[in-house]
Structure formats: structure tokens, C-alpha cells
VOTORKE-777995 format. One record per residue (C-alpha): residue in one letter; x, z, y. Coordinates in Angstrom, 3 decimals. Each point is the difference from the previous one (the first is absolute). Layout:
<recs>
<rec><residu>a</residu><east>X</east><up>Z</up><north>Y</north></rec>
...
</recs>
This chain:
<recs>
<rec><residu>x</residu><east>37.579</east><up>-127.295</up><north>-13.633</north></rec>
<rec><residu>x</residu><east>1.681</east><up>0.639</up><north>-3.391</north></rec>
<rec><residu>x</residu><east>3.424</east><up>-1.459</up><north>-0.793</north></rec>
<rec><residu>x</residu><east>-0.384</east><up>-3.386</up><north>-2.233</north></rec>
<rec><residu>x</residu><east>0.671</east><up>0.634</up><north>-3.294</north></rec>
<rec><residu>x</residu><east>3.570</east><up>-0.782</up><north>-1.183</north></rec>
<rec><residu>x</residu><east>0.340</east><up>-3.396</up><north>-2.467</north></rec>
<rec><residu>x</residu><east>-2.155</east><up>-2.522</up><north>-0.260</north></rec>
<rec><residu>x</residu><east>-3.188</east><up>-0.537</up><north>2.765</north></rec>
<rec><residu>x</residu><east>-3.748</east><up>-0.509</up><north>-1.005</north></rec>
<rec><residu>x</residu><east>0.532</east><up>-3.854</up><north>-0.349</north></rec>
<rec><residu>x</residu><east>3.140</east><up>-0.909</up><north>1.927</north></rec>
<rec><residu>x</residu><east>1.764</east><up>1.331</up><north>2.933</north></rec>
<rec><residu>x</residu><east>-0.646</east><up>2.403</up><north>2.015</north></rec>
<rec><residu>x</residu><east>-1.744</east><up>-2.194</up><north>2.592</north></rec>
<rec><residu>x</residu><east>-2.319</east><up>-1.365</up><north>-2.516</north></rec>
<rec><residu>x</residu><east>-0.687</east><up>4.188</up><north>-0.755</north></rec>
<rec><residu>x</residu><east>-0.833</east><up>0.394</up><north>3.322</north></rec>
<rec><residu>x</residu><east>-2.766</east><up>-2.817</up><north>0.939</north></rec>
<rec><residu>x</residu><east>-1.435</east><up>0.730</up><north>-3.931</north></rec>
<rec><residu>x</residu><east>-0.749</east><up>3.579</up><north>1.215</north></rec>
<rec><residu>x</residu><east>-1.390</east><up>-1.039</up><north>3.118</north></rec>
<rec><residu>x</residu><east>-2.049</east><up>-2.080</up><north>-1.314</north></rec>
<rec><residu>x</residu><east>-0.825</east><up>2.173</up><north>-3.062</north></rec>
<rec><residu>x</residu><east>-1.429</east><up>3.066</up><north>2.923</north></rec>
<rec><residu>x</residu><east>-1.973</east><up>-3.086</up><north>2.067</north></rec>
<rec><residu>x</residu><east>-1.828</east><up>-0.466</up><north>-3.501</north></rec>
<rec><residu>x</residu><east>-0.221</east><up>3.577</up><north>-0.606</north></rec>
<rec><residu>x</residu><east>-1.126</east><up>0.812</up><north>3.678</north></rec>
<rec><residu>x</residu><east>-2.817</east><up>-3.045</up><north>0.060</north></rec>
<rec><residu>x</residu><east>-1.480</east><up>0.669</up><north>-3.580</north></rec>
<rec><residu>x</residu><east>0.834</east><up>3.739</up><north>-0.215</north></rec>
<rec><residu>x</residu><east>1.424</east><up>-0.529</up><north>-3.876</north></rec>
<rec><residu>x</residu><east>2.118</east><up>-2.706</up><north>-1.340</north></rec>
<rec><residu>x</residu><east>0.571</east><up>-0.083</up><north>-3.901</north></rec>
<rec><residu>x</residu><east>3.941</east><up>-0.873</up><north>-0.358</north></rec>
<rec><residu>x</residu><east>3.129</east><up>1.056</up><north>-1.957</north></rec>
<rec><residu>x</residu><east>0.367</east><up>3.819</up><north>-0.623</north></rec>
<rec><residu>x</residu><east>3.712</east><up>-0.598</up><north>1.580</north></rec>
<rec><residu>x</residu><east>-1.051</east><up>-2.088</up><north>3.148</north></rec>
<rec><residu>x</residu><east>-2.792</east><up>3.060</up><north>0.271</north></rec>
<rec><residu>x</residu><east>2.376</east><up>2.444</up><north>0.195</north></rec>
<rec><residu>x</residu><east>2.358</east><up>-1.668</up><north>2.081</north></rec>
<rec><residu>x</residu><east>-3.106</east><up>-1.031</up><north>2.174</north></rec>
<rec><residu>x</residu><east>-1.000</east><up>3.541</up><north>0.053</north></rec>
<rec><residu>x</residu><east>2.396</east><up>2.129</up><north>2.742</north></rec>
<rec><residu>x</residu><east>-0.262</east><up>-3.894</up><north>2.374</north></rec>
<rec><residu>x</residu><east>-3.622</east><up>0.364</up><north>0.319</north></rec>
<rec><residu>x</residu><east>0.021</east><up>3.792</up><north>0.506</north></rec>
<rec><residu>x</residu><east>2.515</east><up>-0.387</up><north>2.892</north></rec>
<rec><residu>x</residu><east>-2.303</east><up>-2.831</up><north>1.644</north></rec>
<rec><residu>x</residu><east>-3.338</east><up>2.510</up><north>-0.273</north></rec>
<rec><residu>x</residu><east>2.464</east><up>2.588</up><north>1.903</north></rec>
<rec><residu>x</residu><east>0.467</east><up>-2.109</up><north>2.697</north></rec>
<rec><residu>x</residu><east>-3.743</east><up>-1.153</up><north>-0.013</north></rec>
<rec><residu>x</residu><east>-0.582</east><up>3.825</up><north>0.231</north></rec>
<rec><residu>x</residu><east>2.350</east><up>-0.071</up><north>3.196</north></rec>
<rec><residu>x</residu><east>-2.378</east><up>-2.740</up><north>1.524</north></rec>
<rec><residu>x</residu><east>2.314</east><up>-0.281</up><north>2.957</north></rec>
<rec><residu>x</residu><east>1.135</east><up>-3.836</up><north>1.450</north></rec>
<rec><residu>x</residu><east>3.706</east><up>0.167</up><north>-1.586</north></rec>
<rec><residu>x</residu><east>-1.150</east><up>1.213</up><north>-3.737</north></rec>
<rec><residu>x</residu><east>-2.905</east><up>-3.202</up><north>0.749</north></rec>
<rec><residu>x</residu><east>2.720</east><up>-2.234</up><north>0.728</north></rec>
<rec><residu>x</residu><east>2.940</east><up>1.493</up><north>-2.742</north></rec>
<rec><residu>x</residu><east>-3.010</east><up>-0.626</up><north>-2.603</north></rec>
<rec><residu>x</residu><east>-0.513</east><up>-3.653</up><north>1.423</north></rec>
<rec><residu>x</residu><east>3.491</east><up>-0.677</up><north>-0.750</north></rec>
<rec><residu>x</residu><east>-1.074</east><up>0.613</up><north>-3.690</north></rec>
<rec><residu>x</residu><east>-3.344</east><up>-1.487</up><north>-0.172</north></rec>
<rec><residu>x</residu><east>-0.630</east><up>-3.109</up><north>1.640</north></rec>
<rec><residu>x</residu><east>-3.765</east><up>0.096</up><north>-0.352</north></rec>
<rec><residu>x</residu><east>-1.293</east><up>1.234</up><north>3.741</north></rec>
<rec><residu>x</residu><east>-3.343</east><up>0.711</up><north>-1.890</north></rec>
<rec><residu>x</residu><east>1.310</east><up>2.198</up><north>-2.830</north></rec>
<rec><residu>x</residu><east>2.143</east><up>2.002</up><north>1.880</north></rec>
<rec><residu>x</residu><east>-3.176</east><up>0.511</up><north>2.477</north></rec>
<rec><residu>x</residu><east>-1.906</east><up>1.254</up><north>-3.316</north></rec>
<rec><residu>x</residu><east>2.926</east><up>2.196</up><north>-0.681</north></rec>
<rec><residu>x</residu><east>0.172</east><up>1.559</up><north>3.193</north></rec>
<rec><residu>x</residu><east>-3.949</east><up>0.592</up><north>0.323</north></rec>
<rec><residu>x</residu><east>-1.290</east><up>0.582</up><north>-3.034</north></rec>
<rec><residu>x</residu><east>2.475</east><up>1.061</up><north>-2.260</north></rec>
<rec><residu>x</residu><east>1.999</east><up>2.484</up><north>2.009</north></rec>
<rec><residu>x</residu><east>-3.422</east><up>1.270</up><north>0.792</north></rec>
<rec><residu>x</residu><east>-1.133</east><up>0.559</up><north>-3.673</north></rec>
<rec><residu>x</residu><east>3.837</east><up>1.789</up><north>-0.918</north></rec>
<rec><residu>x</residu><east>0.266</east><up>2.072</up><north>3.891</north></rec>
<rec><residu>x</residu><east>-0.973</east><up>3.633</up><north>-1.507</north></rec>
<rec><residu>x</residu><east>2.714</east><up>-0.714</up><north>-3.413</north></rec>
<rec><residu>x</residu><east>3.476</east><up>0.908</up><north>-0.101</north></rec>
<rec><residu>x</residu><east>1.519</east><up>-3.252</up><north>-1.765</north></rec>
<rec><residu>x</residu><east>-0.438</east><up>-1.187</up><north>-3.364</north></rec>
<rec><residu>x</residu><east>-2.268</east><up>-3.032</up><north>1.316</north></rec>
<rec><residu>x</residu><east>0.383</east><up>-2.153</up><north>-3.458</north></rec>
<rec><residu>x</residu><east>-0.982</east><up>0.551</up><north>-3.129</north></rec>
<rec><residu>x</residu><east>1.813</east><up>-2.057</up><north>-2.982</north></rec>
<rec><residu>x</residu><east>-2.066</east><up>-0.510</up><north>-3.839</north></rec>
<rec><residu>x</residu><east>1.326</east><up>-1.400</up><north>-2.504</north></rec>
<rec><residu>x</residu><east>-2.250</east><up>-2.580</up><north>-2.171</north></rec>
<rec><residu>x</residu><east>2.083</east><up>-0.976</up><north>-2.907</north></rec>
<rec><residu>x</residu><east>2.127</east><up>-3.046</up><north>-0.679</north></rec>
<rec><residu>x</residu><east>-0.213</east><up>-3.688</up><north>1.455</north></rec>
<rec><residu>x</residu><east>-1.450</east><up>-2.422</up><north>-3.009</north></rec>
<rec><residu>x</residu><east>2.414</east><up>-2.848</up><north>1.184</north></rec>
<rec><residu>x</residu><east>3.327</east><up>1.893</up><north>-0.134</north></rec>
<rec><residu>x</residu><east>-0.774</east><up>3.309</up><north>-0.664</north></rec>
<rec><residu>x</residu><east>1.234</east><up>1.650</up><north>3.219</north></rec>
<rec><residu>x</residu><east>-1.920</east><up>3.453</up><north>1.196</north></rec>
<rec><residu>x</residu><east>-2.042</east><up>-0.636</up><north>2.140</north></rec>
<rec><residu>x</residu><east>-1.743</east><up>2.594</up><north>2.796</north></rec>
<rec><residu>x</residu><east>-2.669</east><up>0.367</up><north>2.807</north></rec>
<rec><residu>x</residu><east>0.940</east><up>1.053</up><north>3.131</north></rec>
<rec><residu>x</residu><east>-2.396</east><up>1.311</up><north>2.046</north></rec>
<rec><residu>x</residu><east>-0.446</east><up>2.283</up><north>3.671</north></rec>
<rec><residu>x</residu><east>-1.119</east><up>3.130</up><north>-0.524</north></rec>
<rec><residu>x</residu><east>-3.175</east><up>-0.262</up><north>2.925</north></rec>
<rec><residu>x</residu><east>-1.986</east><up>3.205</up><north>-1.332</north></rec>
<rec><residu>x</residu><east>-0.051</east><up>2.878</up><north>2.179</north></rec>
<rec><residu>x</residu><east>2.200</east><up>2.780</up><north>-0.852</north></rec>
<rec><residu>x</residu><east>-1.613</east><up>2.519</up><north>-2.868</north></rec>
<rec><residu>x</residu><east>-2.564</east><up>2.418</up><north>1.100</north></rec>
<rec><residu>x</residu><east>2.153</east><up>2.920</up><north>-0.871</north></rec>
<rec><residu>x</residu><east>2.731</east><up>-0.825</up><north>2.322</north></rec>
<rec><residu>x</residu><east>-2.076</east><up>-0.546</up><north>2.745</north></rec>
<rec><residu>x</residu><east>-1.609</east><up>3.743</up><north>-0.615</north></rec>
<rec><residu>x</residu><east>3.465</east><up>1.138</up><north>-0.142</north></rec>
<rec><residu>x</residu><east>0.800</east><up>-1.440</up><north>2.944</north></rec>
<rec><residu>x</residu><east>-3.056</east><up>1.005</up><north>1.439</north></rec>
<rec><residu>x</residu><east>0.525</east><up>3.876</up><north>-0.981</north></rec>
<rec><residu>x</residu><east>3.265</east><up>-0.690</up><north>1.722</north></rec>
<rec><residu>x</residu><east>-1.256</east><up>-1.165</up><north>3.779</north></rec>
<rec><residu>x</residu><east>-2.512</east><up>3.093</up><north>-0.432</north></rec>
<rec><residu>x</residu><east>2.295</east><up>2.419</up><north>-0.937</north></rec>
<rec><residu>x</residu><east>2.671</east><up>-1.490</up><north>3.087</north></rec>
<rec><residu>x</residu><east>-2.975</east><up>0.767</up><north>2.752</north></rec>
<rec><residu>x</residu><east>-0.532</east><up>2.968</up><north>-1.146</north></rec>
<rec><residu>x</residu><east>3.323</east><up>1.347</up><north>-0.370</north></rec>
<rec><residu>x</residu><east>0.913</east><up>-0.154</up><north>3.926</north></rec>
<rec><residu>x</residu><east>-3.010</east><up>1.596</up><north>0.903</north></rec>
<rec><residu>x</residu><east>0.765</east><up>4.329</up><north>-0.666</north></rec>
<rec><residu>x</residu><east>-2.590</east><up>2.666</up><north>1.272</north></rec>
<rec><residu>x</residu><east>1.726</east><up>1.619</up><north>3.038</north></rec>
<rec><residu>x</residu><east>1.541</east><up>3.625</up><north>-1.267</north></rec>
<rec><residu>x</residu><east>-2.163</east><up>3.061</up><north>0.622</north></rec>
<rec><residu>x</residu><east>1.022</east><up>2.536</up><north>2.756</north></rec>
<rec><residu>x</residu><east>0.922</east><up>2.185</up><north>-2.844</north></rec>
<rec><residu>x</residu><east>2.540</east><up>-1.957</up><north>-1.046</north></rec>
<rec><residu>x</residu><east>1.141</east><up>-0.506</up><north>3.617</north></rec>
<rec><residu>x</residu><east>0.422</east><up>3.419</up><north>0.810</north></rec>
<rec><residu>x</residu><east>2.294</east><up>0.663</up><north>-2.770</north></rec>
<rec><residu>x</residu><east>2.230</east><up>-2.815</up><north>0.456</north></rec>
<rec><residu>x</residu><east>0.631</east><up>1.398</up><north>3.662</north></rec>
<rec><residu>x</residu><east>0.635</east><up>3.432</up><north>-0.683</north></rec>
<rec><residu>x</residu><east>2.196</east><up>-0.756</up><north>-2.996</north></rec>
<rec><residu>x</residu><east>1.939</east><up>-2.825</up><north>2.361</north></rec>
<rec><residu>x</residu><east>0.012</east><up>2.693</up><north>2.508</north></rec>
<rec><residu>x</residu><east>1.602</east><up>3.166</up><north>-2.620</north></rec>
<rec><residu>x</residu><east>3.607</east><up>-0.901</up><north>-0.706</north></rec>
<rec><residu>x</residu><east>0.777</east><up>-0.030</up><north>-3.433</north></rec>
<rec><residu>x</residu><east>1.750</east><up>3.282</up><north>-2.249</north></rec>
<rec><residu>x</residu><east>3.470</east><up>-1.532</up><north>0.342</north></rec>
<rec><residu>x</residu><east>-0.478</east><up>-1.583</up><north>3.805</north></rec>
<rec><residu>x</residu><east>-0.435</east><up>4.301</up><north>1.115</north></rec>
<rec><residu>x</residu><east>3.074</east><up>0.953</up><north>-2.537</north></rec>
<rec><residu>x</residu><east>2.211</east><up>-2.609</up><north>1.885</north></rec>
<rec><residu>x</residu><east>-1.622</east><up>1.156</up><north>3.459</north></rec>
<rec><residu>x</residu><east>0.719</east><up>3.746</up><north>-0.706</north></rec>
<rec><residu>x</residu><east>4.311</east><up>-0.931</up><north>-0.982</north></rec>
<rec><residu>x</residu><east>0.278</east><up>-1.986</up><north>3.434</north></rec>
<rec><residu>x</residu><east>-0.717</east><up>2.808</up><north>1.589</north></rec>
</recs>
């Protein structure tokens, strides 16, 4: 997880940080996009990416590290099923942040967080298509001709210009 930011915390202490950004990724992970504060977005941002990761993992101790977070048995279930299902083929970036404008009360900027739940664009997966069919065919080489053969083993067998010069001195 990041370092905190140095100064003042997102509403008090850094305890108070902590259980907001919790429950800021429950929201997230249960409706799939929250509208907040462009700030608390981007501070919510790298949490909930690290909590996807470990969804990815799907093993018992990243089930149980993530329960420590998220309290809600149900949500974290979701998490672990469906949502590290819909993000298993993409490399990270699992949130996407908007901005809408400014809050009418006190004017603050306001954004929409969202998980990015699309499947990865058609023109990486034909990339990495090309890629697996150029990887099975690579290890698979025609056998060399007899030709070819034959010369390697006479020129193996004929010692080389200098190997006859050094032959003829020793003697």
C-alpha cells in the first residue's frame, strides 16, 4: 500500500483515514461506482486496486487479509467471485476516476469512481493472441536436410587452415 500522505489526514487521524477508505472500497466494491471527492478518489484509488490484486490471488490468506479490511462477509464474497473474475485477463488499473464538476453546497470537486469491469480491448487480445501463435510455432523447426548434415561433418571432421600450420611446427 502507498505511504499516507504527509500533513493533515482525509478528516482526522490517521485511524479515521484508514476505516474511511475501507469503507469508501466496500461502497465501491457493492455498487461498482461511488460519486465522492476528487481527493478521497484518488486516495481511494491505489486501496482498492491492491484489494482486486489480492481478489485476483483468490487464495485463503489474501480472503482473510481482505476481511481484515472489509467487514461485510457478503461483499468481499462478490469481490472474490465476480469481480476478480471480470478484471483476471487485465494487468492493473482496475478503477477509473471522472470528474463531474463542483459540489453546489461548498463547492468542493467532486468525482465518480468506478471499476473498470469491461474486458480488455480487442486489439490487445489479438496481440496477445499473435503472440501464443507465434510461441507454438517457434519451438517447432523442420529437421535439417541430409545436405546440410553432410557438410557439417566433413567440415567438423577437416581441421581448420591454422589448426594444420600449428600441426606442421610441432613436428
Amino acid at each position: 500500500m502507498p505511504t499516507p500522505a504527509k500533513g493533515p489526514r482525509l478528516g482526522g487521524g490517521a485511524a479515521h483515514e484508514r476505516l474511511m477508505l475501507a469503507n469508501l472500497s466496500a461502497a465501491l466494491f457493492e455498487h461498482k461506482r461511488i460519486t465522492t471527492t476528487l481527493t478521497k478518489a484518488k486516495r481511494l484509488s491505489p486501496y482498492a486496486e491492491r484489494l482486486v490484486t489480492f481478489a485476483k490471488r483468490g487464495d485463503l490468506s489474501s480472503r482473510r487479509r481482505v476481511l481484515g479490511l472489509i467487514s461485510d462477509k457478503g461483499i468481499v464474497h462478490e469481490l472474490f467471485t465476480d469481480i476478480a473474475k471480470a478484471v483476471e485477463n487485465r494487468d492493473g488499473g482496475y478503477t477509473r476516476i471522472t470528474k463531474i464538476g463542483n459540489r453546489k453546497g461548498d463547492n468542493a470537486p467532486m468525482a465518480v469512481i468506478e471499476l473498470v469491469l469491461e474486458p480488455v480491448s480487442a486489439k490487445q487480445a489479438v496481440v496477445k493472441e499473435a503472440t501464443a501463435a507465434a510461441a507454438k510455432a517457434a519451438p517447432v523447426e523442420e529437421a535439417p536436410s541430409e545436405e546440410v548434415v553432410e557438410t557439417e561433418v566433413v567440415a567438423a571432421e577437416a581441421p581448420a587452415e591454422g589448426e594444420e600450420a600449428a600441426a606442421e611446427e610441432t613436428k
